[in-house]
Each structure stands twice: as structure tokens, then as C-alpha cells.
KETOR-470466 format. One record per residue (C-alpha): x negated, y negated, z. Coordinates in steps of 0.02 Angstrom, whole numbers, padded with zeros to 5 digits, always signed. Layout:
! residues N
XYZ
...
END
This chain:
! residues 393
-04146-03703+02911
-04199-03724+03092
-04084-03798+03217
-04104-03850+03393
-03974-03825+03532
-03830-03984+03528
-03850-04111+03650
-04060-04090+03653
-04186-04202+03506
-04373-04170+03474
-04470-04329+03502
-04612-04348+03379
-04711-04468+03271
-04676-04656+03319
-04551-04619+03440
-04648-04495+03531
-04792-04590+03527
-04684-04736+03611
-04614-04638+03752
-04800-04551+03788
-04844-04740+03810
-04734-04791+03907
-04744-04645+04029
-04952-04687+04046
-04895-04839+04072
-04780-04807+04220
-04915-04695+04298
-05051-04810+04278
-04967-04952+04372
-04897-04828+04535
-05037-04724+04547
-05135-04862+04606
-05017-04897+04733
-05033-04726+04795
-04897-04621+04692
-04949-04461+04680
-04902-04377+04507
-04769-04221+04562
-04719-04086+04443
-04557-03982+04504
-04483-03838+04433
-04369-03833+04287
-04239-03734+04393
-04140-03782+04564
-04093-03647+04673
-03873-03665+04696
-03925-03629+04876
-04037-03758+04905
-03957-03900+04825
-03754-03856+04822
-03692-03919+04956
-03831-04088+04960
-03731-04155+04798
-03563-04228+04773
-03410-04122+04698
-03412-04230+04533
-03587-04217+04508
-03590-04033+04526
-03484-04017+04369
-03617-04095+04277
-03744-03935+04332
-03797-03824+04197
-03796-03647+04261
-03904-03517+04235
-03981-03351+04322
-04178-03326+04311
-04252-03124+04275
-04250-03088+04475
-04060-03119+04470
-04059-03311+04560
-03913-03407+04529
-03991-03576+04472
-03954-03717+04379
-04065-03818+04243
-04147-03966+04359
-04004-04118+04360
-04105-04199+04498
-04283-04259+04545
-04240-04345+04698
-04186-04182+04799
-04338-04064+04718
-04446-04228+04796
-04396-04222+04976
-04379-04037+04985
-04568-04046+04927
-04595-04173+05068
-04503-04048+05196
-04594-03898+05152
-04776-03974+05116
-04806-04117+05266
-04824-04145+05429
-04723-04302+05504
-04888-04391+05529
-04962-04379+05350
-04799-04483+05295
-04760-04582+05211
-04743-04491+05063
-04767-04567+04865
-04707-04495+04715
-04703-04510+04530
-04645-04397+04406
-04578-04403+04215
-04493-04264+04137
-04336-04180+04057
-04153-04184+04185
-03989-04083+04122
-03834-04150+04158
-03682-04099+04061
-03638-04261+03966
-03499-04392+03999
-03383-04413+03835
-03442-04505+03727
-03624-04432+03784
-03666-04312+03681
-03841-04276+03751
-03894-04162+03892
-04073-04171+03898
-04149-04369+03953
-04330-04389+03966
-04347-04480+04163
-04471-04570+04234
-04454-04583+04437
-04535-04636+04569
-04500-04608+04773
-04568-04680+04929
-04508-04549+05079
-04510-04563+05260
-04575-04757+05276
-04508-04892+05398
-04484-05074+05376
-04395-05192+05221
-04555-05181+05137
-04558-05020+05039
-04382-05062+04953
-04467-05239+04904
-04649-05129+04855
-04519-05026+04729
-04418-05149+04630
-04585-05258+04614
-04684-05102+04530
-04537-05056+04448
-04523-05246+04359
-04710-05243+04324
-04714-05099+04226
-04571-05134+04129
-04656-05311+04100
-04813-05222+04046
-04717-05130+03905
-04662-05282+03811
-04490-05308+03908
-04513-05486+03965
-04354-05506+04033
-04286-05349+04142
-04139-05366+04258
-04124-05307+04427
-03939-05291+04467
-03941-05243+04674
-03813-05183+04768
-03779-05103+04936
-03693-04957+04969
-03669-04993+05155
-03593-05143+05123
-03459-05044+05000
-03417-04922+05135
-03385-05045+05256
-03291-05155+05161
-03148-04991+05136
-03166-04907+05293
-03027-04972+05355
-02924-04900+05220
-02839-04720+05182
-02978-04594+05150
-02878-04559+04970
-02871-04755+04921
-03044-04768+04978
-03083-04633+04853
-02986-04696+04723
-03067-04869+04724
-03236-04798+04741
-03216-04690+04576
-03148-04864+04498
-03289-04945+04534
-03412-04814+04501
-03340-04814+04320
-03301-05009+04322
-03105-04985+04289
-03090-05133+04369
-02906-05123+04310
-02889-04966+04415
-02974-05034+04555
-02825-05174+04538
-02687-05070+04488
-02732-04974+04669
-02742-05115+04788
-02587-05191+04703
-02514-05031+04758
-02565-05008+04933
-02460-05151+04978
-02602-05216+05100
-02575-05342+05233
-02641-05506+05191
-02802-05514+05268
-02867-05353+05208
-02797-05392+05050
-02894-05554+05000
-03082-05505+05024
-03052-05338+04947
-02973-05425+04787
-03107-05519+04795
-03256-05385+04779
-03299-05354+04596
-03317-05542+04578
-03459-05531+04698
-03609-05523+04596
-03724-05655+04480
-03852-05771+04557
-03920-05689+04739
-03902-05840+04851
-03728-05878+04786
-03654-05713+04809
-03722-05679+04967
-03659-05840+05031
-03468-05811+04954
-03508-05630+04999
-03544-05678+05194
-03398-05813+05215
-03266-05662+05139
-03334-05521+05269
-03446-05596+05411
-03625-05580+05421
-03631-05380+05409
-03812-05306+05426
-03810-05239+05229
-03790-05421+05175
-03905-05469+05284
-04051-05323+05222
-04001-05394+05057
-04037-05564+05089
-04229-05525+05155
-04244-05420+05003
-04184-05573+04890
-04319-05681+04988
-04463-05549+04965
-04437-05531+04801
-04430-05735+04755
-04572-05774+04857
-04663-05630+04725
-04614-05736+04582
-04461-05615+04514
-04316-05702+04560
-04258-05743+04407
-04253-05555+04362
-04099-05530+04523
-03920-05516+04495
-03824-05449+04636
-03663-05357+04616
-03608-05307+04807
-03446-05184+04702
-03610-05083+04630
-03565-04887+04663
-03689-04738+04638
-03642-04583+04570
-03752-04475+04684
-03664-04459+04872
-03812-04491+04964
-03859-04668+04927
-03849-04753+05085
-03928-04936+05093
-03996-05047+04956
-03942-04981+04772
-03987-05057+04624
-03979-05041+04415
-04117-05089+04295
-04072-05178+04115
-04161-05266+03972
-04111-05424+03929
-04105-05373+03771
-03984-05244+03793
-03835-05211+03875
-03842-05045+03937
-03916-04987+04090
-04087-04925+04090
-04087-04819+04255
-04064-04864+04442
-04083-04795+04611
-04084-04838+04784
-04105-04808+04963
-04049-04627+05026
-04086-04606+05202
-03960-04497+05235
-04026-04368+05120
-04175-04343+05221
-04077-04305+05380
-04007-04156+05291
-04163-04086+05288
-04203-04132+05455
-04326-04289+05428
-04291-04459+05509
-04350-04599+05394
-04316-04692+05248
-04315-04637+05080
-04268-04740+04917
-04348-04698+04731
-04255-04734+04555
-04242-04634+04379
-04257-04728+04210
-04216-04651+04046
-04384-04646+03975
-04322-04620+03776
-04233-04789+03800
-04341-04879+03890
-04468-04815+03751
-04342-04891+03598
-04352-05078+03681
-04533-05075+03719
-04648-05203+03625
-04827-05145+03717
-04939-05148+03581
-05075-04987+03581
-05221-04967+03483
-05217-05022+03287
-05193-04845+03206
-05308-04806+03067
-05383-04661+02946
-05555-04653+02977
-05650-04572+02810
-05793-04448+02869
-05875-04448+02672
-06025-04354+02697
-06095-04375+02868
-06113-04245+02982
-05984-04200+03134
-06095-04280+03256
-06100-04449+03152
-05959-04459+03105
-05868-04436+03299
-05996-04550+03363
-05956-04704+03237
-05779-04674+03253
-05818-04680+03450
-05873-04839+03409
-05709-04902+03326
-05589-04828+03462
-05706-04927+03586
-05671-05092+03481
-05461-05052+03500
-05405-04938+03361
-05335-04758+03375
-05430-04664+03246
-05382-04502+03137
-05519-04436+03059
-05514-04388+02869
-05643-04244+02821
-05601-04223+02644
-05738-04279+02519
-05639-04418+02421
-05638-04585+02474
-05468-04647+02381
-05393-04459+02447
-05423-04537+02621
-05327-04692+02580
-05180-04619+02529
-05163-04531+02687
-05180-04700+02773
-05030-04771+02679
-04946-04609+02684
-04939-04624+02862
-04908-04797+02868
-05060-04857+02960
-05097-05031+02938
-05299-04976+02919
-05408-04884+02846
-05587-04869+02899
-05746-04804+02800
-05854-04750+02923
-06004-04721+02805
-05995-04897+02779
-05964-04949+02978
-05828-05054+02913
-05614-05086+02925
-05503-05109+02790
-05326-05181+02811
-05231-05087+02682
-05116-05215+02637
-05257-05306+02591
-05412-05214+02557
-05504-05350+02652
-05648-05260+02742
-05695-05321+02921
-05849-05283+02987
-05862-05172+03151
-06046-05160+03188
-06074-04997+03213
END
């Protein structure tokens, strides 16, 4: 029997089929704004990208050496092979910079994660100025989930400004502490630790107050703004909100201002993409501005990551009507140009060559295609039926 390594699955058939959808999909609607499709390498140099990530995402890095001897590890992380691509390839006046890419990341799992290997679709937007291009993401973002059938996806927006000033008043080691809490919503060890820190009472309230901060935009930006001031993340929040609203997609907002990122470099606006359907987290991303000063670029950057393979399992986007096309005895010319005719008309054809008709059928059900098509004839059969529909061909 032939295995495959733990943690990794072969997509095929349906499912397959679903995720190469939903990846044209994704392309389709960025690359007409501009994203250019980027391909990076399956391996990230230790020395480029070490120091560039956070000490607990390292631990998640798969290691390995390539045939020259380079210490490498299986690519964890679009975002950084992006902007060094941006460094290395561009001149500061040919930015800004658009992006889109889908592909396989490695990441050693998080118990009870089992898998490895996730399929990603991403998008980034590097080295632009102005509220605009977080407001140009999140909107192409909800479109193309909308296009696959997921009628009601969630923006959840946070800011990780905001969550840096609201503890950087506190010890660098309870700051830390809360941060991981929040990052892995113990919100029970997020109270355990303030309970401990025995804070004086007007440091106290607001911060007991923070993972309650999220729900509808204007109302937690308003509770949000009377519990610490008018601070300039809450305030690139609220033009955000407004953008976003007067685009028709406010009802697909939540804010949660206790929202932490598990990648270090987030700076500004951060945000998490659901289904209403489901209850997990799709992807998410964010602004990252600080990332690009590390390789010496002043500018903006923000981009996101779904999880293509679940993104993939809740789409309803409807392709074209499979069907068995049966070739009978026409010729290879004929027959391709009739069944042009049929894929034209909204069906994805698979031609049968084989000489008998009912042979040609079976294959149909076998592969549980809904039609059947005899293209001698010019004419579609639903199979549950056997009702013929004329094409016109």
C-alpha cells in the first residue's frame, strides 16, 4: 500500500475540483485590480527570514538543508518571500506593489492540528499611502468570497496599535503574558493575570474591560473611545468602518479591539475572515508596516492568507454542469467541435470514445454526473431522467 507523509492529504476529484475553483476565482477578481500573480520558492533561506519572525513562530519552521548545503526551512510564510521580492525587484517609484499568490505553507501544527501542509490563497498591497488600500483589500477580499457562494462572510477587525498601547504602560513580562492570552483567547488567563498584577484602579478598569470590546463597529468604537481617549488606531478604525459602509458591507464588520496576530510584525489594522456558516476562522491578515522598514522600505504594507481547502468545503459557486459526452462514430474533429459547442452553452464536458452508446452512460453515472450528452445526436440527457434537451448544435 502507498502512504503519504502524516500531516499532508492529496486533493482530488470533487474536492480538488472545488479548491481549483475557488483559487480562479480569487485571481479573477484581484487581477483586475492590478494583482500580479507571484510564485516564490518552496524554501526560505534561515538567514533571510530568522531574525524577521517571532520566537514562537519559529518553532513552527520545518527545517531542512537543500544539495548546495543551505540551511532552509519549508516556506511557513508568503508575506516575507513578497516584500523581499519587492526589495530586490523595484525601484521606489514603480510602487506600489500588488500581489497574489495561492499555494502550499508548512507550519508545524498546533495540538489538536494534525496537518502541516494548508493550501493559501494571499494577496498584498506594498509600499502604498493613504486609508484607501486597507479599505481596497477587505472589499476584494468580501467579493470574492461572495462570488463563491458564501453570502454571508464576517470581517472581524482589529488593531494592533491600539493593543500595544493599551499595555504599554505595563511590565514588559505581564504585557507578554496577556498578549499570548489573547492571541489564544484564554480569556481566563488574560483575567487570572490582571487579577494578579494588583493594578491601580484606573489602569485596572479599561484593561478589564478589553475583550468585551468587539460586536457592532459604531458601538465598540464609541465604548472603545470613552474607556481610552480618542487614540489614532481607533480613530483609523473608525474611517475604515465608514469606507467600508458607504460600499454596502457593513453588515459583514465585527470589531474586536483584544484581536492579537500571531506574526510579530503586524502593526496597524488586523483583521480575521469567517463564514457565517461556520465558526472557525477562515484566514486573516493585516497591516505590517514595520516589516518593510526591516528591509529598508518606507511605506505601507498589509495583505491576508486564507486557507484555501476550507474556504473550498463552504463554497456553493456553481461551475459548469458536468457531463459524458459520447463521441459514437464521428471523427476527432467533429466530435471536439460539437462538444465545443456544449461547453459554450455551460457544461464541462468529458469526452467518451468508446463505440457503445449505453458503455458511455455508465461512465456518466459512474462518475456521478448529472448528464450525459450524445453528441451524434446534438442533444443532453439528464440521467436521472433520460429526458433529452435539445442543444442546437
Amino acid at each position: 500500500m502507498s502512504r503519504q507523509p502524516k500531516g499532508t492529504r492529496t486533493l482530488g476529484g470533487r474536492e480538488g475540483e472545488r479548491v481549483e475553483r475557488c483559487r480562479k476565482v480569487f485571481f479573477e477578481t484581484f487581477s483586475a485590480y492590478g494583482y500580479q500573480p507571484f510564485y516564490a520558492p518552496g524554501l526560505q533561506l534561515f538567514e533571510s527570514a530568522w531574525e524577521k519572525l517571532p520566537p514562537r513562530f519559529r518553532k513552527r519552521l520545518i527545517p531542512v538543508y537543500t544539495p548546495s548545503g543551505e540551511p532552509c526551512f519549508l516556506r511557513a510564510d508568503l508575506t516575507l518571500a513578497a516584500v523581499a521580492y519587492l526589495s530586490s525587484h523595484f525601484s521606489p517609484q514603480e510602487r506600489p506593489l500588488r500581489v497574489c499568490y495561492a499555494g502550499p505553507l508548512y507550519r508545524a501544527p498546533i495540538p489538536p492540528e494534525t496537518d502541516f501542509e494548508k493550501m493559501q490563497f494571499g494577496a498584498e498591497l506594498l509600499g502604498w499611502e493613504g486609508q484607501g488600500a486597507d479599505v481596497e483589500v477587505i472589499a476584494l477580499l468580501l467579493r470574492s468570497l461572495r462570488r463563491l457562494g458564501i453570502h454571508s462572510p464576517v470581517v472581524v477587525l482589529g488593531h494592533a496599535g491600539f493593543l500595544r498601547e493599551s499595555l504599554s504602560n505595563l511590565d514588559r513580562s505581564l504585557a507578554s503574558t496577556l498578549t499570548f492570552a489573547l492571541l489564544e483567547r484564554r480569556y481566563e488567563a488574560f483575567f487570572d493575570a490582571l487579577g494578579e498584577a494588583h493594578l491601580p484602579r484606573g489602569e485596572e478598569d479599561p484593561l478589564f474591560r478589553l475583550p468585551y470590546l468587539r460586536g457592532n463597529a459604531p458601538r465598540t468604537l464609541k465604548e472603545a473611545t470613552r474607556l481610552f481617549g480618542e487614540t489614532q488606531p481607533l480613530r483609523d478604525l473608525a474611517l475604515i468602518v465608514e469606507a467600508l459602509e458607504e460600499l454596502g458591507l457593513g453588515e459583514n464588520l465585527r470589531l474586536d479591539l483584544a484581536l492579537a496576530r500571531e506574526l510579530g510584525y503586524y502593526s496597524g489594522p488586523v483583521f480575521e475572515i469567517f463564514s457565517g456558516s461556520a465558526g472557525f476562522s477562515l484566514g486573516g491578515g493585516g497591516r505590517y508596516d514595520g516589516l518593510l522598514e526591516q528591509y529598508g522600505i518606507v511605506g505601507q504594507a498589509l495583505g491576508f492568507g486564507l486557507d484555501l481547502r476550507t474556504v473550498a468545503s463552504l463554497s456553493r459557486f456553481e461551475g459548469p454542469t458536468p457531463a459524458v459526452a459520447w463521441c459514437g462514430e464521428l471523427s476527432p474533429r467533429v466530435a471536439l467541435e460539437r462538444a465545443d459547442d456544449f461547453i459554450a452553452s455551460g457544461y464541462r464536458i468529458e469526452l467518451s470514445w468508446q463505440e457503445n452508446r449505453e458503455g458511455a452512460i455508465q461512465l456518466a453515472r459512474s462518475r456521478n454526473y448529472g448528464w450525459w450528452i450524445d453528441l451524434p445526436a446534438c442533444t443532453a440527457f439528464p440521467l436521472d431522467s433520460m429526458e433529452e434537451e435539445e442543444n442546437g448544435c
